[in-house]
C-alpha positions as CSV (number, residue, x, y, z in Angstrom):
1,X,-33.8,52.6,12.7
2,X,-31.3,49.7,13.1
3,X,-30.7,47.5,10.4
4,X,-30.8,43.8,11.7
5,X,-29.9,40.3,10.2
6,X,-30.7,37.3,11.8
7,X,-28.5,33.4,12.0
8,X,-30.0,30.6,12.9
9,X,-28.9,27.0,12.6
10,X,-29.7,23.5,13.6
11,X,-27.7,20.7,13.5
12,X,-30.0,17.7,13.8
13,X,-34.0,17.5,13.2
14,X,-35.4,18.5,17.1
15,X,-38.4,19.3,18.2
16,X,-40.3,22.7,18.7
17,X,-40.2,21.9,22.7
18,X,-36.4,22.3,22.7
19,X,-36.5,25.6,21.5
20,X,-34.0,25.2,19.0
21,X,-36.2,24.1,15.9
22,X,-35.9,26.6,13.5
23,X,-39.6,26.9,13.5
24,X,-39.0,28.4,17.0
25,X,-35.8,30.0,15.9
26,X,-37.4,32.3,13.7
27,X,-40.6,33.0,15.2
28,X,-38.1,34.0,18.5
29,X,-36.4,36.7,16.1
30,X,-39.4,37.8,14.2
31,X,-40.4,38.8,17.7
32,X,-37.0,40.0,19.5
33,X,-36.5,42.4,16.5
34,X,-40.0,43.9,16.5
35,X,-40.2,43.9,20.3
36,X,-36.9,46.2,20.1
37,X,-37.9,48.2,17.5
38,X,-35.3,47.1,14.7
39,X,-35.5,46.3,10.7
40,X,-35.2,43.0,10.6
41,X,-33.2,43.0,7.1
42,X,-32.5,39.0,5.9
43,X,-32.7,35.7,7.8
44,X,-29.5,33.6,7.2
45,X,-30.7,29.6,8.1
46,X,-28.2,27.2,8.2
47,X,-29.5,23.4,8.4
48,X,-27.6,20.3,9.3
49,X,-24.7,22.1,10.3
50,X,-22.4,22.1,13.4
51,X,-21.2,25.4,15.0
52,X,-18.1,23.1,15.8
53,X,-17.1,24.4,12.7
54,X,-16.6,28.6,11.0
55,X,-17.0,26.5,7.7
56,X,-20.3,26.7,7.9
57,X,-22.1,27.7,3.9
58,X,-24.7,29.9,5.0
59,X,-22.3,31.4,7.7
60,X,-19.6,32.6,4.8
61,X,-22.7,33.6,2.9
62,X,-23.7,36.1,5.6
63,X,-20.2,37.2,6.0
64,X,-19.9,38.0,2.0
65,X,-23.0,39.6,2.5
66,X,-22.2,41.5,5.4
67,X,-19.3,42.6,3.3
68,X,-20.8,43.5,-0.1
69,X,-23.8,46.3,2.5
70,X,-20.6,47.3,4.6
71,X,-21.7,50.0,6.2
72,X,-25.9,49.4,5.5
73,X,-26.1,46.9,8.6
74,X,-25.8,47.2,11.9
75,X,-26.6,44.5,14.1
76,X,-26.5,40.5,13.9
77,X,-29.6,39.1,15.9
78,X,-28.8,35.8,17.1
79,X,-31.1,33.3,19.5
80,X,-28.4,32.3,21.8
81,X,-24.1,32.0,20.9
82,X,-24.2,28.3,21.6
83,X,-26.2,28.5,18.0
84,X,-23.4,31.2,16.4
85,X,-20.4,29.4,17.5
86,X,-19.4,26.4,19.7
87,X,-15.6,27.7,20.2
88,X,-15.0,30.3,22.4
89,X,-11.5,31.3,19.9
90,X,-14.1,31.2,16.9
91,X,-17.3,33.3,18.3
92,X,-14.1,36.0,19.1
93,X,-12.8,35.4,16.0
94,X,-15.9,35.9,14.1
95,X,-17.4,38.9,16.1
96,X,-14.3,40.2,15.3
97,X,-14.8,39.9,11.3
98,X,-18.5,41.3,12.4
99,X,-16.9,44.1,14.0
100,X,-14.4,45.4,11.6
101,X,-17.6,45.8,9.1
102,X,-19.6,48.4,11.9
103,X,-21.6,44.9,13.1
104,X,-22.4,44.3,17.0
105,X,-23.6,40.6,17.7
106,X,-27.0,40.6,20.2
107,X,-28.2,37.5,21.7
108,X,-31.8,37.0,22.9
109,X,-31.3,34.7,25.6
110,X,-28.2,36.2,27.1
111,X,-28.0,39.7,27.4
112,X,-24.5,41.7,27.8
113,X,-23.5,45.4,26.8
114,X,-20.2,46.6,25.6
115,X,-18.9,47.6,29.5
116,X,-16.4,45.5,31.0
117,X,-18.7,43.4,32.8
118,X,-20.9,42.9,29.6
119,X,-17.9,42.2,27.8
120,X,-16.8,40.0,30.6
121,X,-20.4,38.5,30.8
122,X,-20.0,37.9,27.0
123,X,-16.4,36.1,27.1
124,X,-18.0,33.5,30.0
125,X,-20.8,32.8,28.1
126,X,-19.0,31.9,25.0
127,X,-16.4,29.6,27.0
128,X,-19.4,28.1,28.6
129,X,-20.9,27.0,25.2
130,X,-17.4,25.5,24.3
131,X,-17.3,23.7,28.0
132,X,-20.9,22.5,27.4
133,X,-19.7,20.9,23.9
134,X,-16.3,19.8,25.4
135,X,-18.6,17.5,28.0
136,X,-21.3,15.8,25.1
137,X,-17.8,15.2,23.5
138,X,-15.9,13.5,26.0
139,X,-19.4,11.9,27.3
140,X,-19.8,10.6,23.7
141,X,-16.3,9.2,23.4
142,X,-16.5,7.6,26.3
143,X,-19.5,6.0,25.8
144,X,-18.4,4.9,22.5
145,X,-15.5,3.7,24.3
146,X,-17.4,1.7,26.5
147,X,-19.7,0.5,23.4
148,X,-16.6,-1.1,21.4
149,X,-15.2,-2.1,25.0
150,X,-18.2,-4.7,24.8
151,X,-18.0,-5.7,21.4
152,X,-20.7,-3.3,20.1
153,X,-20.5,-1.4,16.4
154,X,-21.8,2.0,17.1
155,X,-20.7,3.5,13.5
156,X,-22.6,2.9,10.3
157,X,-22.5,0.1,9.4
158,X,-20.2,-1.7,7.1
159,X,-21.0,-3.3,3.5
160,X,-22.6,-7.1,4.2
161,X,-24.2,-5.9,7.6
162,X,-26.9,-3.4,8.5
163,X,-27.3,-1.6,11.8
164,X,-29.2,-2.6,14.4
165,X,-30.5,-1.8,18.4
166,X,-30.9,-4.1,20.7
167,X,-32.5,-3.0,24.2
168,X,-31.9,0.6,23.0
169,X,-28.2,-0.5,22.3
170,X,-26.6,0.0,19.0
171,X,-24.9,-2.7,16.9
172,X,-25.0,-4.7,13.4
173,X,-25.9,-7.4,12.3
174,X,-25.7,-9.5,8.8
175,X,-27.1,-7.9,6.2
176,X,-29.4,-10.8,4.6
177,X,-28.7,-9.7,1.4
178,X,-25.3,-8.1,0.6
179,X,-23.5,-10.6,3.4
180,X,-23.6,-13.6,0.9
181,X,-22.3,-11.1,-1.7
182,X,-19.6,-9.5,0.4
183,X,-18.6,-14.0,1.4
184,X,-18.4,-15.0,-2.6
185,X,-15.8,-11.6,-2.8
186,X,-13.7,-12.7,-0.3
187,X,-13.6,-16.3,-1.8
188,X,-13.1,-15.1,-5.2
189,X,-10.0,-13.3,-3.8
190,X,-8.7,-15.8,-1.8
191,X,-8.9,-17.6,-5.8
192,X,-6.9,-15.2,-7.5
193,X,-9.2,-13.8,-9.0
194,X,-8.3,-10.3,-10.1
195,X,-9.0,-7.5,-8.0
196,X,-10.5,-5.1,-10.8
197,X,-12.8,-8.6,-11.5
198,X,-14.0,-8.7,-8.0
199,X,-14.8,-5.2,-7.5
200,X,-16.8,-4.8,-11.5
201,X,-18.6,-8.1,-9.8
202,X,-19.6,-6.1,-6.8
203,X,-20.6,-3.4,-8.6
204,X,-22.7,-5.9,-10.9
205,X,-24.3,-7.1,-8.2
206,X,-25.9,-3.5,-6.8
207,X,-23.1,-2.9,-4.2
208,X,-21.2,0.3,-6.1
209,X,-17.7,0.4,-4.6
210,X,-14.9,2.3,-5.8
211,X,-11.1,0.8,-5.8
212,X,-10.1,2.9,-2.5
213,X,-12.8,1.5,-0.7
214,X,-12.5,-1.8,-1.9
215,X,-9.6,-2.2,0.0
216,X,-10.6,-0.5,2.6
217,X,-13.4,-3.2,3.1
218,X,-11.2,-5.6,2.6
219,X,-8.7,-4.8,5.0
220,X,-11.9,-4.3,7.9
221,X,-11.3,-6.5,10.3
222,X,-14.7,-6.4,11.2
223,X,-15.5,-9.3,9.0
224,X,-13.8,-11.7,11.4
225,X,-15.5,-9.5,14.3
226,X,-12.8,-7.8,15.4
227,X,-13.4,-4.2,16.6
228,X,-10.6,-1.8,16.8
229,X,-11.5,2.0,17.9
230,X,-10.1,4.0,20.3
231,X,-6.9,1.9,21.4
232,X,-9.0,-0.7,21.9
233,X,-9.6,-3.8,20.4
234,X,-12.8,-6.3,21.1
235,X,-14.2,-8.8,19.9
236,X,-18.1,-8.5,18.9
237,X,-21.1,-9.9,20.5
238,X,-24.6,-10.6,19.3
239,X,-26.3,-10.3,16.9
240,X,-22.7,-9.1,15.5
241,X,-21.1,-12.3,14.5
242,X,-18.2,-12.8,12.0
243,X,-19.0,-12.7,8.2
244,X,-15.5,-14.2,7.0
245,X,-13.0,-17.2,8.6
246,X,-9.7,-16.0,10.0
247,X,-8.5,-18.3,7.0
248,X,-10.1,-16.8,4.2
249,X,-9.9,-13.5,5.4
250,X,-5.7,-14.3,5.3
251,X,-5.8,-15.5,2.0
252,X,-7.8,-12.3,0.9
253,X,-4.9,-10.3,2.2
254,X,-2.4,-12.4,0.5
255,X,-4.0,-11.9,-2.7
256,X,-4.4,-8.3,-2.4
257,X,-0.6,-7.5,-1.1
258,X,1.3,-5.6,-3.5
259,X,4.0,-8.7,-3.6
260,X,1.5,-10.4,-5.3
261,X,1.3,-8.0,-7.8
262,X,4.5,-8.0,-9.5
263,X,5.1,-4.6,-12.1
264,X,2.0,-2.4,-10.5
265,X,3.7,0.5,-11.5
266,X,4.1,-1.0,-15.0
267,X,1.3,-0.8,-17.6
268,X,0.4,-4.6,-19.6
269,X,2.3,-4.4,-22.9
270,X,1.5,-6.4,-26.2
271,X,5.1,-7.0,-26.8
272,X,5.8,-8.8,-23.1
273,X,2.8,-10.7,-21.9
274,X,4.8,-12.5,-19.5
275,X,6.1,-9.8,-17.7
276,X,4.9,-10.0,-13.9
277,X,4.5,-13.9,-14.7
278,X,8.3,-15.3,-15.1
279,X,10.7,-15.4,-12.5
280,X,14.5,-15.5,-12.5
281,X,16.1,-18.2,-10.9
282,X,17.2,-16.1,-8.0
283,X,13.4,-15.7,-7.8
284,X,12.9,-12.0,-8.8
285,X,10.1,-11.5,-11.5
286,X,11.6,-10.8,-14.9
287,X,11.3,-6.9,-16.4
288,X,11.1,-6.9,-20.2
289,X,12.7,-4.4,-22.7
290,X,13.6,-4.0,-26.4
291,X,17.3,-3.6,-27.4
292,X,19.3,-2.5,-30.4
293,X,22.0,-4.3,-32.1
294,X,23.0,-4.7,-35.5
295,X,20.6,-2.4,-37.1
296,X,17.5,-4.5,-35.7
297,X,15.1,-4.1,-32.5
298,X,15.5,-7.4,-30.2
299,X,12.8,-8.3,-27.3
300,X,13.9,-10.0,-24.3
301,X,13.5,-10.3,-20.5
302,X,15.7,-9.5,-18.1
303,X,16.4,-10.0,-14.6
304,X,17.2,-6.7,-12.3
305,X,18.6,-8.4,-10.0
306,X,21.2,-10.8,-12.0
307,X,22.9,-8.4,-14.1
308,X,23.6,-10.9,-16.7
309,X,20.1,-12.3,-17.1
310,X,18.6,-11.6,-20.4
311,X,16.7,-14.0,-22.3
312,X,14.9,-13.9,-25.8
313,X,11.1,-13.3,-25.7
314,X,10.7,-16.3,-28.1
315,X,12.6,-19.0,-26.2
316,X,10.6,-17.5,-23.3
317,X,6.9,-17.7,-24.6
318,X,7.8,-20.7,-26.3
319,X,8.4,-22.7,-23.4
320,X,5.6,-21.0,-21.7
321,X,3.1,-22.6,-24.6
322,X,5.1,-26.0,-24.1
323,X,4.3,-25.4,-20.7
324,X,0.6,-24.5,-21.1
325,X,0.2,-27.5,-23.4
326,X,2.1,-30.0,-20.8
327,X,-0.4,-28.4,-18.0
328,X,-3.2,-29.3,-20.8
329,X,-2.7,-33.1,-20.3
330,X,-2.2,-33.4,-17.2
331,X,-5.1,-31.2,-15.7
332,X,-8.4,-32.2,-18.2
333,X,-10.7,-34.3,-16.5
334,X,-10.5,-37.8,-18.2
335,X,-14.3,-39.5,-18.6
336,X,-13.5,-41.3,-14.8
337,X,-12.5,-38.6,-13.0
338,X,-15.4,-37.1,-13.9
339,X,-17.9,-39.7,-12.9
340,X,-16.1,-39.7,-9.9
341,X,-16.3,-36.0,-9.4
342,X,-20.2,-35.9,-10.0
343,X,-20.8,-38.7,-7.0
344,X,-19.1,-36.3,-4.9
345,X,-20.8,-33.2,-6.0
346,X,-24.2,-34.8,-6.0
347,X,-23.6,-36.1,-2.3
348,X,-22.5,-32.8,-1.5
349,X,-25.5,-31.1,-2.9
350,X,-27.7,-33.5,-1.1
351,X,-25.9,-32.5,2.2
352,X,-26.0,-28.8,1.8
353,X,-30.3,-30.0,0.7
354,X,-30.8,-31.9,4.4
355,X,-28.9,-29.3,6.2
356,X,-31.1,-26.1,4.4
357,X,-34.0,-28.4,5.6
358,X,-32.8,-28.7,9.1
359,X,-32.3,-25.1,9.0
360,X,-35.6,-24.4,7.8
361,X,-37.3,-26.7,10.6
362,X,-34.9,-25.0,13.1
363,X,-36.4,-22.0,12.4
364,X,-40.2,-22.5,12.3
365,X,-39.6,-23.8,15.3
366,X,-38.2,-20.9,17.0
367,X,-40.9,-18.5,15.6
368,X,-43.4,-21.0,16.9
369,X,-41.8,-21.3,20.6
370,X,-41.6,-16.9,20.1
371,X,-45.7,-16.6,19.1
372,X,-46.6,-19.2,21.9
373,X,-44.4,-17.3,24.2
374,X,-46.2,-14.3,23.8
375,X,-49.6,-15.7,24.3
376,X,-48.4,-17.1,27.7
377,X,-47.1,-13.5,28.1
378,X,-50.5,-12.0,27.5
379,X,-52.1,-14.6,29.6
380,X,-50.1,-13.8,32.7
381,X,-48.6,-17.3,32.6
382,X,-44.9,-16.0,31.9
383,X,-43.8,-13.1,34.0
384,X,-42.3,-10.2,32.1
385,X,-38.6,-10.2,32.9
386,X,-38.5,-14.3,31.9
387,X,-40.3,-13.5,28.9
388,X,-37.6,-10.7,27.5
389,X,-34.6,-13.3,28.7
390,X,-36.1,-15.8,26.3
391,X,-37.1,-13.2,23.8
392,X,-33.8,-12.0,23.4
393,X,-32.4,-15.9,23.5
394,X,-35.1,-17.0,21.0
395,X,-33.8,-13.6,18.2
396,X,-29.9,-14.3,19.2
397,X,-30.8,-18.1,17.6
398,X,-32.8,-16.7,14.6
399,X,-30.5,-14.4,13.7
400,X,-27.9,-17.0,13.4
401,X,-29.8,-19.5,12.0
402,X,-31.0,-16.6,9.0
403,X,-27.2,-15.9,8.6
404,X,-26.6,-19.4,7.8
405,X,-29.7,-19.6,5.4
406,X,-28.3,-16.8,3.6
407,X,-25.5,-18.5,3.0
408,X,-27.1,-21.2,2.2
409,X,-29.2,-19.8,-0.2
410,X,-26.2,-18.3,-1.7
411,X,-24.8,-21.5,-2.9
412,X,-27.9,-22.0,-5.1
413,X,-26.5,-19.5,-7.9
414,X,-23.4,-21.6,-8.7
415,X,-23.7,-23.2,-11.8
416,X,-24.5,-27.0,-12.0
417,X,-22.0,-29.6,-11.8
418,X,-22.4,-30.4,-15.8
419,X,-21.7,-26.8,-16.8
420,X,-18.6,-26.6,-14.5
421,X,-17.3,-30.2,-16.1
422,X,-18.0,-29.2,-19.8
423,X,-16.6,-26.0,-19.5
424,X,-13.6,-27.0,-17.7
425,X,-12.6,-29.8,-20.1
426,X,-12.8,-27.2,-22.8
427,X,-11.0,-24.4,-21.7
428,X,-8.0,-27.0,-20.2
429,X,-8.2,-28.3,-24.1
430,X,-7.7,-25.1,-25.4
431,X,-6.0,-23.6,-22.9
432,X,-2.8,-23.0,-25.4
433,X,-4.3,-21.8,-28.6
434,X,-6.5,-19.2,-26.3
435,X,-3.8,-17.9,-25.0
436,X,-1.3,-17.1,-28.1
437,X,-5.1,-15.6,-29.5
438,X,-6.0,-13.5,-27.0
439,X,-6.0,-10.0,-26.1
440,X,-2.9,-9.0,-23.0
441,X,-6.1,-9.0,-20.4
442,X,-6.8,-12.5,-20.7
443,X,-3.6,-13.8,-21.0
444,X,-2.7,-12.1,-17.5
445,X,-5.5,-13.5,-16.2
446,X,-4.9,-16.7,-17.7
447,X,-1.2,-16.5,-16.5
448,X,-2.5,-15.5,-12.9
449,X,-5.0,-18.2,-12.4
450,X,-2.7,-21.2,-13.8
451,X,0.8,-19.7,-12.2
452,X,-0.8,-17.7,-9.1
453,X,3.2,-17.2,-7.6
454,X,4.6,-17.1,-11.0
455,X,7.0,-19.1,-13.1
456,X,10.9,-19.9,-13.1
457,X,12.9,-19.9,-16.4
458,X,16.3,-20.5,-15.9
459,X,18.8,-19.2,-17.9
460,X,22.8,-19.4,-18.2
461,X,24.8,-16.6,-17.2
462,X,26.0,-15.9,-21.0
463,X,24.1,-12.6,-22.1
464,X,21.4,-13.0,-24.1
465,X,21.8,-17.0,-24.0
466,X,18.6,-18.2,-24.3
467,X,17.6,-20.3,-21.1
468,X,17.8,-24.3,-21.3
469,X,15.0,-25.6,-18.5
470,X,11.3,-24.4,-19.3
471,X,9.2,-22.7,-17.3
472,X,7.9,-24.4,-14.1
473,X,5.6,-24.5,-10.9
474,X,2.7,-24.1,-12.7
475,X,-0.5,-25.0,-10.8
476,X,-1.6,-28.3,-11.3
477,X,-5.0,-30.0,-10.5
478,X,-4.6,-33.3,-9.2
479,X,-5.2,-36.1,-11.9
480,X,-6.2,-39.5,-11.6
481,X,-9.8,-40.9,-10.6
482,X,-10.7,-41.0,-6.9
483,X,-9.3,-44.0,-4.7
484,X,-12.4,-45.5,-2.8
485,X,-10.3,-47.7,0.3
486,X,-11.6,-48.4,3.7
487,X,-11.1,-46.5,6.6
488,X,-11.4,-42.8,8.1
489,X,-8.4,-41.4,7.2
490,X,-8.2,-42.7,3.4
491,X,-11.7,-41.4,3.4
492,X,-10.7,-37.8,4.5
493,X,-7.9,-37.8,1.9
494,X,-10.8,-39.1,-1.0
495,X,-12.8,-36.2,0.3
496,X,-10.1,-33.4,0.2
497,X,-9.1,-34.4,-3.2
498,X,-12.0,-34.6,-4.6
499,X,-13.0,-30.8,-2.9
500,X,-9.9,-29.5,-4.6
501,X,-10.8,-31.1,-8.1
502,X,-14.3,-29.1,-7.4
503,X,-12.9,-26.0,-6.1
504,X,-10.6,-26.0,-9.2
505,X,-13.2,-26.5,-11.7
506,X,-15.6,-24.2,-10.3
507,X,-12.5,-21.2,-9.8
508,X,-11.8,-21.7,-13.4
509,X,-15.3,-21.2,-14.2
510,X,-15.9,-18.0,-12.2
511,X,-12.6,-16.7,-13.4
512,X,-13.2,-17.2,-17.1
513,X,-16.8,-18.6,-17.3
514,X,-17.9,-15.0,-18.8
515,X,-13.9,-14.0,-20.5
């Protein structure tokens, strides 16, 4: 009697009526075999897979098996070659493994014979399974095409939107709940504050990411609704709108560009916390090192650059404290500017309060206009088509208007103006002492935040001279209490300042708030 084995695969979850379940699939063999009188020996069932593909699991485990009874089996049973193989070059290639081992391949649904017209029979039908797969492929590109051509997303869909079909069509939308997250990461970044921060943040917040795909998403120019596929580039429609401003998506990528992150491919060391912080004059970040001379270890910074740059670590992080100290006084909020800064914050509030409010009116109303619209639907009041136009009109408004709720709803969790105010004055206080205490973590941090394009020492030729000017361009908030004069232009410059006081404050809180 002949020995028979059986493959059968699916690649997606179809129906019985398409005759490829594998329901079907095996009831088809069960019967084949008995029909032609062989010993059906072993099933192999591969699920999910594409016969694009020989690296198939269940196919090498056939072929291993196949190997280990050489000589036991003598016949693979399979429903039609579409489901063996895809590829005309791989069906050959594997019959020929099949073969070698005393195998013959038998299809149900197309029958051929070892004479030169079977064989001939055989070779068409496997190039016509590889044509048939060549056409869903091109068909499917170029519909894709077409998709991203009209500003559709037709992939999964990105982190802070969800996917979506509209009229059958596919596309994203915000994602209610991880867009505001994926916002706040953006901003944080376009603050400075560290990468490795933002991403243990994400993470926090029940978006897992790792670091590759952190920039990855970061890089996406989907978030400004930019599609780019297939040589083209588009820009996305409904309900696919933007997550992130051209502006903040620039300062993202400013913050994340490896000039910005001076001695990556050297690890934080205790001894030269201001490595990656202080610049040369020639502007070139200082390196650090420890020299002998004299029977003593000496520490100092160098510049690569300016051969005859080297400058004791002490003179260095001394004027660095001076520094931190002279930032002190300037920056902390004195007992006016911070009245000041409350009126604006509790005008602001108030304004984000009406426009939530508007938002929420906006909305009910919509919803309202949608249910009575469907009663006049069901009435026979509204014809059909008109009622889909303003359907679809009435969603495109709510989705937007949900978007901005989101965001909206987003700005609840920052932390009240009197915690941002204390904590601020405090850690501008102690901003010094912290930093000769703290562990090399914080102090780059610290060192980031308050010199976000580092600081200049400057330094006479002479080697191992200490320098003579301390360190400079530090950042530095604006200080003085808010000018209240006439007119629309003075108030536009009261407003700015006082935002940038704000942003400041609340920076230095999400950057160190939890340090």
């Amino acid at each position: 009697m002949v020995q028979a084995i059986a493959y059968i695969r699916v690649s997606t979850d179809r129906q019985a009526t398409d005759g490829t379940s594998l329901v079907t699939q095996r009831r088809r063999v069960v019967e084949y075999t008995a029909l032609k009188g062989y010993r059906l020996v072993k099933q192999f069932v591969e699920e999910g897979e594409s016969a694009k593909t020989d690296n198939r699991p269940v196919l090498k485990q056939m072929l291993r098996y196949c190997e280990t009874e050489r000589g036991k089996i003598d016949l693979l049973v399979v429903p039609k070659i579409d489901r063996f193989a895809r590829y005309s070059e791989d069906y050959h290639h594997l019959k020929r493994q099949l073969r070698n081992l005393g195998i013959r391949v038998e299809s149900i649904d197309e029958r051929f014979d070892d004479s030169p017209a079977g064989k001939f029979l055989e070779s068409m039908l496997a190039a016509t399974a590889q044509f048939d797969n060549d056409v869903r492929s091109e068909r499917t590109y170029n519909g894709m095409r077409e998709a991203v051509s009209q500003g559709r997303w037709v992939w999964k869909a990105p982190t802070g939107y969800r996917n979506v079909r509209i009229d059958g069509r596919a596309n994203i939308e915000p994602d209610p709940r991880t867009a505001p997250l994926v916002i706040e990461a953006f901003e944080k970044l376009a603050r400075r504050v560290r990468v490795t921060d933002v991403r243990e943040w994400l993470n926090e917040q029940g978006i897992p990411i790792r670091r590759n795909g952190f920039y990855k998403m970061v890089r996406n120019r989907v978030y400004i609704g930019i599609i780019e596929a297939f040589g083209v580039t588009s820009r996305g429609v409904l309900p696919f709108t933007p997550l992130i401003p051209f502006e903040l998506f620039e300062s993202a990528q400013t913050a994340i560009a490896p000039s910005n992150h001076p001695g990556v491919n050297q690890l934080d060391h205790e001894d030269f916390p201001l490595r990656g912080t202080v610049r040369c004059a020639c502007g070139a970040y200082l390196t650090a090192c420890w020299s002998k001379g004299n029977k003593r270890r000496y520490a100092y910074y160098r510049c690569r650059t300016c051969p005859r740059v080297n400058i004791g670590r002490e003179f260095v992080e001394s004027q660095f404290l001076m520094q931190l100290q002279r930032l002190s006084a300037a920056m902390t909020p004195d007992d006016q500017m911070a009245a000041d800064l409350r009126s604006f914050w509790d005008g602001t509030q108030r304004q984000l309060r009406v426009r939530f409010e508007e938002l929420e009116r906006d909305r009910e109303r919509i919803e309202s206009q949608q249910a009575n619209l469907v009663r006049k639907v069901a009435d026979g009041v509204v014809p059909d088509h008109l009622a889909k136009q303003m359907l679809q009109e009435n969603e495109s408004k709510l989705r937007q208007i949900n978007a901005k709720l989101s965001k909206s709803r987003s700005l609840d969790r920052e932390p009240h103006f009197d915690v941002l105010i204390e904590f601020g004055t405090r850690f501008l206080r102690q901003v010094s002492e912290m930093w000769q205490d703290a562990e090399i973590c914080l102090k780059k941090q610290i060192q980031s935040f308050l010199f976000p394009s580092g600081s200049i020492v400057v330094s006479n030729t002479h080697p191992r001279t200490a320098a003579k000017a301390p360190l400079t361009d530090g950042k530095v908030l604006p200080t003085g209490s808010l000018v209240h004069v006439g007119g629309p232009q003075r108030q536009k410059c009261e407003h700015d300042a006082a935002l940038s006081k704000v942003e400041f404050l609340r920076d230095l809180y999400d950057t160190f708030g939890n340090a």
